[in-house]
C-alpha positions as CSV (number, residue, x, y, z in Angstrom):
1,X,19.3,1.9,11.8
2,X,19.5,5.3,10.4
3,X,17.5,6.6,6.9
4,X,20.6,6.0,5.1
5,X,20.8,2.5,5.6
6,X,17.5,2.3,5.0
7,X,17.6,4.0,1.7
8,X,20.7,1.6,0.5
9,X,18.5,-1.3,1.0
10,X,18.7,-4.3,3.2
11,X,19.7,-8.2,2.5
12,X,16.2,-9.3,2.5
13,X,12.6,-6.5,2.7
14,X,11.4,-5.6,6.2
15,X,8.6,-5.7,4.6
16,X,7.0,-7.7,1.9
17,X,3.7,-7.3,0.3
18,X,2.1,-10.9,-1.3
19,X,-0.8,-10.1,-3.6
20,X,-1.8,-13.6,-4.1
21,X,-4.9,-13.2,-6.5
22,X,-6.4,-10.6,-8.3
23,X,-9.8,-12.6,-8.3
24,X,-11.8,-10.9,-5.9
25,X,-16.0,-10.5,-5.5
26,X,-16.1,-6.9,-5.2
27,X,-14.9,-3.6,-8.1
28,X,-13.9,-1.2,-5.6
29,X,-13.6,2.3,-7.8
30,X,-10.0,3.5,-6.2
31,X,-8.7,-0.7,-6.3
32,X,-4.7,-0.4,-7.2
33,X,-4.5,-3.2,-9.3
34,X,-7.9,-3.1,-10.7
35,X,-8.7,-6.8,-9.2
36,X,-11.5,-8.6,-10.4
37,X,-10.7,-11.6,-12.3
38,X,-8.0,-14.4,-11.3
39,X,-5.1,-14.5,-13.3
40,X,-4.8,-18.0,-15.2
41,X,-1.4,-18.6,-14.7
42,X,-1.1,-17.4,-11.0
43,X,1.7,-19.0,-8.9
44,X,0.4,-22.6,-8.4
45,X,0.5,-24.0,-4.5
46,X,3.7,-25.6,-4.7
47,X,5.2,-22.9,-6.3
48,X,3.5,-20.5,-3.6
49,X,4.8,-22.8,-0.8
50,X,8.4,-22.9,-2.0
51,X,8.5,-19.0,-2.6
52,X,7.5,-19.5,1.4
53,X,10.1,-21.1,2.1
54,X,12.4,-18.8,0.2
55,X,11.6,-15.7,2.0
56,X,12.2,-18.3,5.1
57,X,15.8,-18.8,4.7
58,X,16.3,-14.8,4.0
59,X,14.4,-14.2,7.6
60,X,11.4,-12.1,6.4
61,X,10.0,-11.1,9.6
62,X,6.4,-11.1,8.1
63,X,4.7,-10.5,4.8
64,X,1.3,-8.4,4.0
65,X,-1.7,-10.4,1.8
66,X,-4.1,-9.0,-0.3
67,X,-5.0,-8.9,-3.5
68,X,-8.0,-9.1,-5.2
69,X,-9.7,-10.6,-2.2
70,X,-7.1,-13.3,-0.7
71,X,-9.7,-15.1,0.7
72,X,-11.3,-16.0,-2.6
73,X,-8.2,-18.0,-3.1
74,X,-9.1,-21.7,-2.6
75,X,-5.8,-22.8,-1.0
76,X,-5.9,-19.5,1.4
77,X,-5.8,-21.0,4.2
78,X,-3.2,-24.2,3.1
79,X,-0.8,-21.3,2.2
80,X,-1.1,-18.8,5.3
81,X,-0.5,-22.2,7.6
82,X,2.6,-23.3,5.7
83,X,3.7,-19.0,6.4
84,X,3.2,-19.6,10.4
85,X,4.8,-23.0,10.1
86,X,7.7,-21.4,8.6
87,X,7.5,-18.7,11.3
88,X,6.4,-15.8,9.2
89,X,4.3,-13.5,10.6
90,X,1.2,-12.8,8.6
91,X,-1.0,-9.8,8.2
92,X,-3.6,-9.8,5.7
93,X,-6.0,-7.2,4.5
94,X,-9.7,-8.6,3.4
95,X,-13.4,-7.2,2.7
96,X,-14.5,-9.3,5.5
97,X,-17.2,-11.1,2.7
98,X,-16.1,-14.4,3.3
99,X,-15.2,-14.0,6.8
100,X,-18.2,-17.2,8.3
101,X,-17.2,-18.4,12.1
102,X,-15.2,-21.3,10.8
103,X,-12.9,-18.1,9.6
104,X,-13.1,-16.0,12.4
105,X,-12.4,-19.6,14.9
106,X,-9.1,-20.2,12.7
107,X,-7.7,-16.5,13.3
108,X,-8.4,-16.7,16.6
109,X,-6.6,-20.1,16.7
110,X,-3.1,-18.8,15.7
111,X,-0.8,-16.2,16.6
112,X,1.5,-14.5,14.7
113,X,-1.5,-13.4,12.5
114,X,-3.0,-10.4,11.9
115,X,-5.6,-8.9,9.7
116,X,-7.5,-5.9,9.0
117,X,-11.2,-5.3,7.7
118,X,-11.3,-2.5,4.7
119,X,-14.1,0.1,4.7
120,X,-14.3,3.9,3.4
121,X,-16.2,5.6,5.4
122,X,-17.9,5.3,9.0
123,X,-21.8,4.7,6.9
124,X,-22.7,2.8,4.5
125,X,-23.8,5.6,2.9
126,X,-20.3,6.8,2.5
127,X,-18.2,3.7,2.2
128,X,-20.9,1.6,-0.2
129,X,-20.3,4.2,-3.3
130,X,-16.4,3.3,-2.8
131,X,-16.7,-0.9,-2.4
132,X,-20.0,-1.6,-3.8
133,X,-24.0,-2.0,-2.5
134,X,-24.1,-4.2,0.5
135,X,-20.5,-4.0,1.1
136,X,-20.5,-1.7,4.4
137,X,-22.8,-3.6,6.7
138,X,-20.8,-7.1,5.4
139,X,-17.8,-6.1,6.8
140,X,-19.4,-5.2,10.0
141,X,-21.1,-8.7,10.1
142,X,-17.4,-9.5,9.7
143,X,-16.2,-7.1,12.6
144,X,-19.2,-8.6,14.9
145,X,-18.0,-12.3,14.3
146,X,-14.8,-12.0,14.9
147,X,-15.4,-9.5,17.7
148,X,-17.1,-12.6,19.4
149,X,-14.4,-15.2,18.6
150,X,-12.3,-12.7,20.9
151,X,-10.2,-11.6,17.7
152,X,-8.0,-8.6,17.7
153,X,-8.4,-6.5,14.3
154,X,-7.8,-3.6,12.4
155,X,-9.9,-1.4,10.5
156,X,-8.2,0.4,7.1
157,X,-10.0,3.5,5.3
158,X,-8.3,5.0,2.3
159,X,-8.5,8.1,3.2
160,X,-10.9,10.2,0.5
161,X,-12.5,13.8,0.8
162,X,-15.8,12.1,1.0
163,X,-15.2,10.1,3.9
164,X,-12.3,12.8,5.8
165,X,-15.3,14.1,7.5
166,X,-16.5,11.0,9.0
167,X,-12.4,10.3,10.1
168,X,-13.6,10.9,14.0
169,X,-16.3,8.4,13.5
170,X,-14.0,5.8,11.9
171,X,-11.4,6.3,14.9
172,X,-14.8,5.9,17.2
173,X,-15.8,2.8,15.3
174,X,-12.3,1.3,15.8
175,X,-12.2,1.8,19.4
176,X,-15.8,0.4,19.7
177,X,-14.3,-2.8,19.2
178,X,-11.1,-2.6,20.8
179,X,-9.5,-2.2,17.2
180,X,-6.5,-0.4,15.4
181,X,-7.7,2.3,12.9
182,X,-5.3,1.9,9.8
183,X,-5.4,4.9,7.4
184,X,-4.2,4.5,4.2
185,X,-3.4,7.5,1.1
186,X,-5.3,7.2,-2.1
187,X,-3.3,7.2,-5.4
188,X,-3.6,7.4,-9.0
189,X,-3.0,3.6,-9.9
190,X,-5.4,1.1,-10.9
191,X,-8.9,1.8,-10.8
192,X,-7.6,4.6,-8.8
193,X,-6.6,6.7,-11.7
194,X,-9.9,7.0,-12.9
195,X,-11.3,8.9,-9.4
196,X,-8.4,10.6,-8.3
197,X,-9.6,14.0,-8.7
198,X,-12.7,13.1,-7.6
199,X,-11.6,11.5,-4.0
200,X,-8.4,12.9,-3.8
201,X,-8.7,15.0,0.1
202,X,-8.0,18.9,-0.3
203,X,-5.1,20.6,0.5
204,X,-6.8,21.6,3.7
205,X,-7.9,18.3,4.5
206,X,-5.0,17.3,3.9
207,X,-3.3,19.6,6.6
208,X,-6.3,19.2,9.2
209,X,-5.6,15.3,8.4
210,X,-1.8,16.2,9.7
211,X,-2.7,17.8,12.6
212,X,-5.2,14.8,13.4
213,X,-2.6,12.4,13.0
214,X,-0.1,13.8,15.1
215,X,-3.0,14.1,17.8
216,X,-3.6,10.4,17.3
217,X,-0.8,8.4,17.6
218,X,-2.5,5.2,18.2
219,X,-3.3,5.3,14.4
220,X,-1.7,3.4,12.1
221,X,-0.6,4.4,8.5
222,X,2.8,2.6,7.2
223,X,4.1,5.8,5.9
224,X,0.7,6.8,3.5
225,X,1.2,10.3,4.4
226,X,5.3,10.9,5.0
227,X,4.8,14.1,2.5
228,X,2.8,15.7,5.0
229,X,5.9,15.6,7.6
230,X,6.8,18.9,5.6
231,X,4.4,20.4,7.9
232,X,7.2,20.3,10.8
233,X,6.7,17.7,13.0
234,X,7.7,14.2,10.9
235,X,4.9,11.7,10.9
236,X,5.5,8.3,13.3
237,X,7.4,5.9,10.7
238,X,10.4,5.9,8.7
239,X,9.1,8.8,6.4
240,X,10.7,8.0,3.4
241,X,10.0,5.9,-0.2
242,X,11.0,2.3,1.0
243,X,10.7,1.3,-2.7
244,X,13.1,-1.7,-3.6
245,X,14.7,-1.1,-0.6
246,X,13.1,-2.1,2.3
247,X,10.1,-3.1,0.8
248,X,8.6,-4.8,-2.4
249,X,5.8,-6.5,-3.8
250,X,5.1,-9.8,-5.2
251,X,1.8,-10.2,-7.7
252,X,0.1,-13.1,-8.2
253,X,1.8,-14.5,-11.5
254,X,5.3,-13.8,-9.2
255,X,6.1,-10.8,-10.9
256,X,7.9,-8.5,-8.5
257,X,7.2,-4.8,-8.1
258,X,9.8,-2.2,-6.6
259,X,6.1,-1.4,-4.2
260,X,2.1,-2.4,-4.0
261,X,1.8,1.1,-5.5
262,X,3.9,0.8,-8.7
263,X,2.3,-1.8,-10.5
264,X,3.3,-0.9,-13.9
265,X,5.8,-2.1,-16.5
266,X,8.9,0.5,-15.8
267,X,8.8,-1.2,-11.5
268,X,9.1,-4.5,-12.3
269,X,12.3,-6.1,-11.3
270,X,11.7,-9.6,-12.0
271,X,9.7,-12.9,-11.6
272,X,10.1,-15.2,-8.7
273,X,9.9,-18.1,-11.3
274,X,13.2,-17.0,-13.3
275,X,16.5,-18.6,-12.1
276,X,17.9,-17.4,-8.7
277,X,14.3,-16.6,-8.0
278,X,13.1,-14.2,-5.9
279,X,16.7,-14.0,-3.7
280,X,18.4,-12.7,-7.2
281,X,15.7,-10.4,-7.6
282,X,15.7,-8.6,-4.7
283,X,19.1,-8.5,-4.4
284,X,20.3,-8.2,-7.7
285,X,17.7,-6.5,-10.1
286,X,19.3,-3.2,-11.7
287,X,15.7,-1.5,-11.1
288,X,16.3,-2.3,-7.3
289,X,19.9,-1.2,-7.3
290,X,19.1,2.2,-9.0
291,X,16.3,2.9,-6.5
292,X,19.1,2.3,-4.0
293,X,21.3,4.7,-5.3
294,X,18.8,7.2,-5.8
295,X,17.2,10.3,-4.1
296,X,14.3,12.8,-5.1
297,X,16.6,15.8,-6.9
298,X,15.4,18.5,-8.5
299,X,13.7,21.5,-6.0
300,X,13.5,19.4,-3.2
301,X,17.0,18.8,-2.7
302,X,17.4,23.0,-1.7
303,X,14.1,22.6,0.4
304,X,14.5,23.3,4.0
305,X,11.7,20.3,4.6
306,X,13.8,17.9,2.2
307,X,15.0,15.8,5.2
308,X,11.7,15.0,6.7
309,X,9.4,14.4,3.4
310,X,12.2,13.1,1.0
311,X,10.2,14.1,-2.0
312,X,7.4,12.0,-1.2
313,X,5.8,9.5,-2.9
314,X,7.4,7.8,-6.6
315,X,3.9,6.3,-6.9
316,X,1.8,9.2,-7.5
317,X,4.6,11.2,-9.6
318,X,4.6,8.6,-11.9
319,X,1.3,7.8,-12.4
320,X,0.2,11.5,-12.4
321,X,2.2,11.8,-15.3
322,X,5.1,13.6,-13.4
323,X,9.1,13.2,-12.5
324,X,10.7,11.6,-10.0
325,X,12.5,14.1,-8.9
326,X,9.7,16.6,-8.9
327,X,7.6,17.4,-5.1
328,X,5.3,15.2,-4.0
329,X,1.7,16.3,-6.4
330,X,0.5,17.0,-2.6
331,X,3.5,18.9,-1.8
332,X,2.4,21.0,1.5
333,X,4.2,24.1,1.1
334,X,2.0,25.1,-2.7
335,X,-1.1,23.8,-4.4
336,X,-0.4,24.9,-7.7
337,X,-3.2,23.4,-10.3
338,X,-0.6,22.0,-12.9
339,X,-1.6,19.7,-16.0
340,X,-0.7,16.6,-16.1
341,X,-0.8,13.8,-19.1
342,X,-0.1,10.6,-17.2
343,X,-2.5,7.7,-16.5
344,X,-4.9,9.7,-14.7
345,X,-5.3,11.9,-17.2
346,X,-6.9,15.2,-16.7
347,X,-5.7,15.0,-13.1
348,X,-4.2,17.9,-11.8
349,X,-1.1,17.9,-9.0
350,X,0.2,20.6,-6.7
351,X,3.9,21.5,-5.9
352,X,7.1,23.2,-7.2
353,X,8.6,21.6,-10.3
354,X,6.9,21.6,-14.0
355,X,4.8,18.6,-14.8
356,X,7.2,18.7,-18.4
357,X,9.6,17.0,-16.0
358,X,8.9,13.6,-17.7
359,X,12.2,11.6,-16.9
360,X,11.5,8.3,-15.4
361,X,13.3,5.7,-13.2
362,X,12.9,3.3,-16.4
363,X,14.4,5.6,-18.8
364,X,17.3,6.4,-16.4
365,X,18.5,2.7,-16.0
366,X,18.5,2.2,-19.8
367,X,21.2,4.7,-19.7
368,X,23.1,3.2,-16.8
């Protein structure tokens, strides 16, 4: 299919992302939905098992889990087994805490499941400060214990100019075990906001991070770093926002988000539990249709790089306190130090368009 289709939407999201609990047992500084706690009124099992079923009959290939920590959930397991019955694929992102062999013996059980470990750096002494004391050499208990259950897995770092340096180590790490290295882009949402400037990479990290990537196609990243295709040669992916149009996410009280990274008031779309359900939601919300319609304006649209960054990322615009339609605040070709008063306040953004460009999606649809 070509970008274009892509960008209209499709009948039903290639890919979905499932956040089914915001309860989780560690405070990770850079978390996107600041998990912690578990919501009171999160979806119920039935209601979680019928909303499988729904995504069912509109042939979702397969749906990301997280959270919070999914495994914290008590009917985990009840809930990922009615997903495989229903023949969706499942990949789901954990801290590896609660990973014991009975775990590791039921992945290794089923197919058509997938999961990944979460670290931030190649130590302990580099990924603990991230995830919490104690954190680092649990997952690798985790890594060993499914290593020896003959599990496949993946290993995902946000990437964060504390741990770029160790990136070689992390991709040696990975292969140690036979495993995929996943890297993933920081942003300013959540817990995020508050360390963005901090653990946000440099603009030269940034490029040496392009170059490394291109070098090393066997890593993963699901379109984290589609800006950095302004470089020249377009990063493996689709390279473009799939916001509300190929993908979407789903939060553990069944309100639904135009992406995991826009969990705020002006992306939500809907609730799962309202009439029509999700179906009507995805395919019917006016914040979905607008994002259909929609492309990044403003200086990108002249830029000669336009057609293989699109403007990159919504996400951190917004939450940087910035346009839509302005460059990506990790816009390759400048790294302009330009104010900002959004949620991550004091943070400061590069590219080509003024941060007074305050417009949002939001406000745009309230005048549609």
């Amino acid at each position: 299919m070509s970008y274009e289709v892509f960008r209209q939407g499709l009948q039903s999201p290639i890919c979905l992302t499932w956040e089914i609990t915001y309860g989780c047992n560690l405070r990770c500084v850079h978390c996107l939905s600041s998990s912690g706690k578990r919501r009171r009124d999160e979806l119920s099992t039935d209601e979680a098992k019928r909303l499988l079923d729904e995504w069912a009959a509109m042939k979702v290939f397969y749906i990301n889990v997280g959270g919070g920590e999914p495994m914290s959930r008590p009917d985990f397991f009840t809930l990922m087994e009615h997903a495989l019955d229903n023949k969706i694929g499942v990949k789901f992102s954990t801290n590896g805490t609660l990973i014991d062999d009975a775990a590791a013996r039921w992945v290794a059980s089923r197919d058509y499941l997938d999961l990944q470990i979460s670290i931030d750096g190649a130590t302990a002494e580099t990924s603990d400060p991230v995830r919490g004391d104690g954190s680092y050499d649990r997952a690798r208990a985790a890594m060993d214990r499914l290593a020896a259950h003959g599990v496949r897995f993946k290993i995902n770092a946000t990437v964060t100019r504390a741990n770029f340096p160790e990136i070689d180590d992390l991709y040696a790490l990975a292969c140690s075990y036979a495993a995929e290295l996943r890297l993933t882009r920081l942003r300013p949402t959540g817990r995020g906001a508050a360390v963005w400037n901090e653990l946000r990479p440099t603009h030269a990290q940034n490029r040496h991070l392009y170059h490394w990537l291109l070098a090393h196609r066997d890593v993963l990243t699901g379109d984290s770093f589609f800006h950095l295709s302004a470089y020249g040669q377009p990063m493996d992916g689709l390279n473009m926002c799939g916001a509300g149009r190929i993908v979407c996410c789903v939060d553990p009280v069944g309100d639904v988000y135009a992406c995991p990274f826009t969990l705020a008031p002006e992306f939500r779309a809907g609730n799962v539990r309202e009439v029509g359900g999700f179906t009507t939601v995805w395919r019917e919300a006016p914040l979905f249709a607008h994002l259909r319609e929609w492309q990044v304006g403003g200086n990108c649209q002249s830029c000669n790089a336009y057609e293989s960054c699109h403007g990159g990322c919504m996400a951190v615009k917004h939450f940087v306190g910035w346009s839509p339609d302005a460059p990506d605040p990790d816009c390759v070709f400048e790294n302009v130090e330009t104010p900002c008063d959004g949620p991550a306040a004091g943070n400061r953004g590069g590219g080509r368009a003024s941060a007074c460009l305050t417009t949002c999606i939001a406000e745009k649809i309230s005048r549609a």
